[in-house]
C-alpha positions in Angstrom: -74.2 -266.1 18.1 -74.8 -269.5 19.7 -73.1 -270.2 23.0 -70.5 -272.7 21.9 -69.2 -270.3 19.3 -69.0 -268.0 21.9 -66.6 -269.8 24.4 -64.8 -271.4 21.3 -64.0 -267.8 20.7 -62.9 -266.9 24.1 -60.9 -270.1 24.3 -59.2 -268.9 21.0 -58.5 -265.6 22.7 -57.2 -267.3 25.9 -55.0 -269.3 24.6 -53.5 -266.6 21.6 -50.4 -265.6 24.1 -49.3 -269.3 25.2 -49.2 -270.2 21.8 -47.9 -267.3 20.3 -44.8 -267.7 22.9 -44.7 -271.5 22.5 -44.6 -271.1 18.4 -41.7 -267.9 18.9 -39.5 -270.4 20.9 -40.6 -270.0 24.5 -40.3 -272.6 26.4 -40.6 -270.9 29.6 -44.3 -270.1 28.8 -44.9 -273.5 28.1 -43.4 -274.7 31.3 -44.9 -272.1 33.1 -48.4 -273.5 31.6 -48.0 -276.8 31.8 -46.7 -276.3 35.9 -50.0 -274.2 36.5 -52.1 -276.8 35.2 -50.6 -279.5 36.7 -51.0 -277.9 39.8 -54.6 -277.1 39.4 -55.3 -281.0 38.4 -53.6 -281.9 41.6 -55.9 -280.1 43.9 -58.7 -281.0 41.5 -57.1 -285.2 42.6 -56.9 -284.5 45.9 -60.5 -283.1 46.2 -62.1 -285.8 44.4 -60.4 -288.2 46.5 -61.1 -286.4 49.8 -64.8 -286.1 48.0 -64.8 -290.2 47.8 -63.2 -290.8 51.1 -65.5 -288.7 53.1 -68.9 -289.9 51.1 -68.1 -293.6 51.4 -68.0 -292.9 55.6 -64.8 -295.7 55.7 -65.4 -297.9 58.8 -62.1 -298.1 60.5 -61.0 -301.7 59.2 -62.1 -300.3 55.2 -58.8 -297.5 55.5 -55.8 -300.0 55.5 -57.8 -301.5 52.0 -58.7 -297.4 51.2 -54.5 -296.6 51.5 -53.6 -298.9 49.4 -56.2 -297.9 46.7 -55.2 -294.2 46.7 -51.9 -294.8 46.6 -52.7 -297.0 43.1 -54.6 -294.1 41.6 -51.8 -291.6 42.7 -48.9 -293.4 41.2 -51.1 -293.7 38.2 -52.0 -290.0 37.8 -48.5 -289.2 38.8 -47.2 -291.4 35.9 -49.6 -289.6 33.3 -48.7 -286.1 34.6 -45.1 -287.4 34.4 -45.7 -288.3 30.6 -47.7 -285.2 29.8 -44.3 -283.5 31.0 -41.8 -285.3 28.6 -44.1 -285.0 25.5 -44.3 -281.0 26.0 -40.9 -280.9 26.9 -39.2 -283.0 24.9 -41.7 -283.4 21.6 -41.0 -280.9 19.0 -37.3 -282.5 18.9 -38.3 -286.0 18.2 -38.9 -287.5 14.5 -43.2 -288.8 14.4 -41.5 -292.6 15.0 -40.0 -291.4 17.8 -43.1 -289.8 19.5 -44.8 -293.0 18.2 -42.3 -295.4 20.6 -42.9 -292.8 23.4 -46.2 -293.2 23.0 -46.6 -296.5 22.8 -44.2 -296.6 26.0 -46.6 -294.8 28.0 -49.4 -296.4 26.8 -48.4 -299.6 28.0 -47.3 -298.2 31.7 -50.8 -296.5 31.9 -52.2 -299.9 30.9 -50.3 -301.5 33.4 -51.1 -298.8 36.3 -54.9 -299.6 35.5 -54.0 -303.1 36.0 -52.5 -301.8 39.2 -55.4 -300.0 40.4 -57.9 -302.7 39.4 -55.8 -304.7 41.7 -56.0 -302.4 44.8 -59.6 -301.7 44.0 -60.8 -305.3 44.2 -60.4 -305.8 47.9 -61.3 -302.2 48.4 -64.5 -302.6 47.1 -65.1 -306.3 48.3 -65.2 -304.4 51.6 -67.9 -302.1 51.3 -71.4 -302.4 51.8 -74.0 -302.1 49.2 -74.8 -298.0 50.1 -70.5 -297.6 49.9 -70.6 -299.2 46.3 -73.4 -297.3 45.0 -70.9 -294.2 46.6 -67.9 -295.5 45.2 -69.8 -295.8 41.2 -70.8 -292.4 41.5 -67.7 -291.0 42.8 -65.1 -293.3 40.7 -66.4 -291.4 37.4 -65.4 -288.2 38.9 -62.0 -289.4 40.0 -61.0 -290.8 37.0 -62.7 -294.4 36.3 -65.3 -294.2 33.4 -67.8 -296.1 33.2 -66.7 -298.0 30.2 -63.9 -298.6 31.5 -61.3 -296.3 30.1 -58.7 -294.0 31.5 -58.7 -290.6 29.9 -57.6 -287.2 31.0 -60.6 -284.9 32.9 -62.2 -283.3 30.2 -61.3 -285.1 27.3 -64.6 -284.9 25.6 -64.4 -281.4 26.2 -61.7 -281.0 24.4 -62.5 -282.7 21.2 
């Protein structure tokens, strides 16, 4: 059996129970779920972040410009995570043009919290040298900036 069937199959198994209770009505085991991941993406944010900060090496007038760039790409995760929460909670009950207006709602505040982070990044990276900017590419895929530009959730790709 080839590899990919392999973890497709243990990823079918692993999941069986949080389905099973989320299809049988429990919603606790979908909170429960959806609070555990969130926590592991925030320590996953936070270490990425740290990762950046610490391999730029952020001269002391660069942190003021660094603070207010963090604090863009917090809000912003914050805001998704915030979104993720309301579709799980509060999706089954709503009619496919309601989830479409939701949608469509948090598309345009994600939109507008890239606009946001483009805006703290500018100075930001104005500010660094050339070594710094080849740190900061590197690092900004990790984070959550793509290279093409788009915002998705960490492994996306993964999980199509």
């Amino acid at each position: 059996m080839r590899l990919a069937n392999i973890l497709a199959l243990a990823l079918c198994v692993a999941l069986a129970g949080p389905i099973a209770a989320k299809a049988a009505g429990d919603e606790a085991a979908g909170a429960e779920l959806m609070q555990h991941w969130a926590a592991v993406h925030q320590a996953r944010m936070d270490a990425r972040l740290d990762d950046m900060k610490g391999a730029l090496k952020l001269t002391a007038s660069q942190y003021p410009l660094w603070e207010v760039f963090e604090a863009a790409v917090r809000n912003a995760d914050k805001g998704r995570m915030d979104d993720m929460r309301e579709m799980m909670q509060n999706g089954a009950r709503m009619s496919p043009f309601e989830r479409l207006d939701v949608m469509s709602s948090h598309m345009a505040r994600r939109a507008a919290d890239v606009k946001k982070i483009a805006e703290a990044a500018k100075p930001f990276y104005a500010s660094l040298d050339e070594a710094q900017k080849r740190n900061f590419g590197a690092r900004w895929v990790d984070v959550g900036g793509d290279p093409g530009g788009s915002w998705e959730p960490e492994n996306w790709r993964s999980m199509q």
